[in-house]
C-alpha positions in Angstrom: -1.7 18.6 6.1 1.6 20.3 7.5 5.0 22.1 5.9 8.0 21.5 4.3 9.7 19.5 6.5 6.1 17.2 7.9 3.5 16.4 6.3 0.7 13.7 6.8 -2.6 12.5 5.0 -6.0 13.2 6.2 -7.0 10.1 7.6 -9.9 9.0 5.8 -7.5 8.9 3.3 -4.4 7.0 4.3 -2.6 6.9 7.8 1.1 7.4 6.5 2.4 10.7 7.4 6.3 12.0 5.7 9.3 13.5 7.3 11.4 15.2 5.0 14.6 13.9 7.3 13.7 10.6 9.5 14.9 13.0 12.3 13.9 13.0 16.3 12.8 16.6 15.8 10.7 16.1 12.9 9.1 13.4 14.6 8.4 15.6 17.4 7.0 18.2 15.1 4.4 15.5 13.4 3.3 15.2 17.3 3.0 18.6 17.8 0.7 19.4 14.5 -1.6 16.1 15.1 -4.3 15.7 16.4 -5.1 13.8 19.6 -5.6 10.0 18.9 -3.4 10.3 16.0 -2.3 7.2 14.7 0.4 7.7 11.8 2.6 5.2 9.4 6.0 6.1 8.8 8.5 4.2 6.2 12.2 4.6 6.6 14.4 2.4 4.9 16.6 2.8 8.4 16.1 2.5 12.2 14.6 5.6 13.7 14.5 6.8 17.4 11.3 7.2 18.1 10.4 10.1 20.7 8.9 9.1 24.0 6.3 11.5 23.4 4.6 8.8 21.2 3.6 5.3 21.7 5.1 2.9 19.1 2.9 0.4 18.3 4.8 -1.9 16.1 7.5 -2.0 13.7 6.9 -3.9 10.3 9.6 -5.1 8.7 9.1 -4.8 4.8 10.3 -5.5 1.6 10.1 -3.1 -1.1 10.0 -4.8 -4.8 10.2 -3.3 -8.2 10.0 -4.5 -11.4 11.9 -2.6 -14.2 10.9 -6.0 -16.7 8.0 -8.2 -16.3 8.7 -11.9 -16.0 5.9 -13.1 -17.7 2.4 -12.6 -19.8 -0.8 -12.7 -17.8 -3.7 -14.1 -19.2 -6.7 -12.1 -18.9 -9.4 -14.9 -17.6 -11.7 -12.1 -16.0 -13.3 -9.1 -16.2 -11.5 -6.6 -14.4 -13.8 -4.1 -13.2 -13.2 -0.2 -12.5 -13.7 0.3 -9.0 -15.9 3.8 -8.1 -17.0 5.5 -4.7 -20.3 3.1 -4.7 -17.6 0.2 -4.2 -16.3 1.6 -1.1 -18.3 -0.7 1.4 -17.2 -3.7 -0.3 -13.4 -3.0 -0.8 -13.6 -2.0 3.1 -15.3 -5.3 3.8 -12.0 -7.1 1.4 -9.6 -5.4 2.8 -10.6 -6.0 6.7 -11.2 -9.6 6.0 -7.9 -9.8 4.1 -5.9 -6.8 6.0 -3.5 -6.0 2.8 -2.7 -2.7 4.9 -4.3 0.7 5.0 -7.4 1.1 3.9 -10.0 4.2 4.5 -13.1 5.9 3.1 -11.0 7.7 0.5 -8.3 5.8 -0.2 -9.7 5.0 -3.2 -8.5 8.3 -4.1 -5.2 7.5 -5.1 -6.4 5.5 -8.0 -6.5 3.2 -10.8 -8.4 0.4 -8.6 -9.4 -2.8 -10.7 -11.6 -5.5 -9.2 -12.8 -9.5 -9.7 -16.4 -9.6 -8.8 -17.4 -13.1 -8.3 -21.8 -12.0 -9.1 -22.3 -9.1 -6.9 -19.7 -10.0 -4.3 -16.2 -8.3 -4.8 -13.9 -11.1 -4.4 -10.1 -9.7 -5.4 -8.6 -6.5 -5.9 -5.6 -4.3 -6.7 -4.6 -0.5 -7.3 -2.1 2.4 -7.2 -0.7 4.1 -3.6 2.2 6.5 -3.7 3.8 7.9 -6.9 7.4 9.0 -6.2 7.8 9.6 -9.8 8.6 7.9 -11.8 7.6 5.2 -9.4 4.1 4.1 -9.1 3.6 1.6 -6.7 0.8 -1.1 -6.8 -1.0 -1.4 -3.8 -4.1 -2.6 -1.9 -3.5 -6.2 -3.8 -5.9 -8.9 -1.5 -8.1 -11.9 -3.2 -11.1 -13.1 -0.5 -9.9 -16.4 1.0 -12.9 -18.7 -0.8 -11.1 -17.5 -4.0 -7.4 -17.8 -3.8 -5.5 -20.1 -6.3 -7.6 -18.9 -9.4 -4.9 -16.1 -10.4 -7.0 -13.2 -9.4 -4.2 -11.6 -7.8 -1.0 -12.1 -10.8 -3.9 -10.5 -13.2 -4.1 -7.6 -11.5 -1.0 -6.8 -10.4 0.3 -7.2 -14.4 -2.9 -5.2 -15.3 -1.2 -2.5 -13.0 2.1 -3.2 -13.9 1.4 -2.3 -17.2 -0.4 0.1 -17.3 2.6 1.9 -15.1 4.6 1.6 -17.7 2.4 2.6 -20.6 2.8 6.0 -18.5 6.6 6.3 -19.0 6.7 5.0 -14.9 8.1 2.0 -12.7 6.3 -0.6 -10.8 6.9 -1.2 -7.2 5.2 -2.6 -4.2 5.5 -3.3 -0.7 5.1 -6.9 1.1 5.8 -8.1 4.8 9.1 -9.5 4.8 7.6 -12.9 6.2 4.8 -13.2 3.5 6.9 -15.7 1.6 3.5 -17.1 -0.4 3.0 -13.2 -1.9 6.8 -12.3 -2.2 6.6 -15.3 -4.1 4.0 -14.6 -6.4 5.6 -11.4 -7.0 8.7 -12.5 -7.9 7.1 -14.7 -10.6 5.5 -11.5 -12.3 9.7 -9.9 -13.0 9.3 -7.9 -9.1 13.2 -8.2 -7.5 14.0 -7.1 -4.1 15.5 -4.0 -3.8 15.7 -3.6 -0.2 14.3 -3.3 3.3 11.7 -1.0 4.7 10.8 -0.2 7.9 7.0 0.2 8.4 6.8 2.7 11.4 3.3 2.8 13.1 3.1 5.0 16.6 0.2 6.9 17.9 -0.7 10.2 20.3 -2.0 10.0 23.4 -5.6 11.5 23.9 
């Protein structure tokens, strides 16, 4: 939804919205076009004024990763499971027990989501977010806390990782700057640090 210069995501779908300039006027234009109650995501690798006519919510500071050459080989222990519209429910229930960021009815929509199902219960999962080309970046990546330390998580990010580059693209992610267990991990699969992002997240009134 919107123009050149704002544009957002329905919500069902995702929450981030994009400024073509991180400017005080297209921030006020994003308000104008919105609807009430409006809550909105918006990444800037730089401080931003943020109008009064929105309420800022919080500020999360972020790293963003890439990884131009894997670190290592993942061994593929389990079955990694396409994840389809009648897995909604359950990657809602993982992802607000496990809060790996935005997650909606249609996010799955984006793509490429792989799961761990431990018997009917969907206990780890991973997919694909934005695709600034040619960067693709892995997304969504959350294991169910009875199940971390098995390696859920490394096999499939690398699952993602290469099947990014099979398509001619580059991996990258996002992590909480203070998430040193998952920046980590990531490191270990070949991610580096490429710099800091500023995770944006205000709301309109009404």
């Amino acid at each position: 939804v919107g123009d050149g210069d704002v544009k957002y995501f329905h919500p069902e779908v995702s929450p981030f919205a994009a400024l073509k300039e991180n400017t005080v006027e297209n921030l006020q234009k994003l308000y104008e076009i919105a609807p009430a109650a409006s809550v909105f995501g918006v990444v800037t690798p730089v401080e931003i004024m943020i109008p009064g006519s929105w309420e800022l919510i919080t500020c999360m500071d972020c790293l963003q990763m890439v990884c131009e050459t894997p670190a290592r080989q993942v061994d593929y222990k389990d079955e990694l499971i396409t994840l389809t519209e009648e897995h909604v429910p359950a990657m809602l229930e993982l992802t607000k027990l496990t809060n790996p960021g935005p997650f909606a009815k249609r996010t799955i929509e984006y793509g490429h989501y792989r799961g761990i199902f431990d018997g009917k219960q969907l206990v780890a999962m991973c997919g694909q977010r934005m695709n600034p080309k040619p960067y693709a970046e892995v997304s969504a990546v959350c294991t169910h806390p009875d199940h971390v330390g098995k390696g859920y998580a490394a096999q499939l990010i690398m699952y993602q990782v290469e099947r990014i580059k099979a398509a001619g693209e580059i991996p990258f992610l996002h992590v909480l700057a203070k998430n040193e267990r998952a920046v980590k991990l990531y490191e270990s699969l070949g991610f580096k640090t490429t710099g800091r992002m500023l995770f944006y997240v205000v709301k309109k009134a009404g």
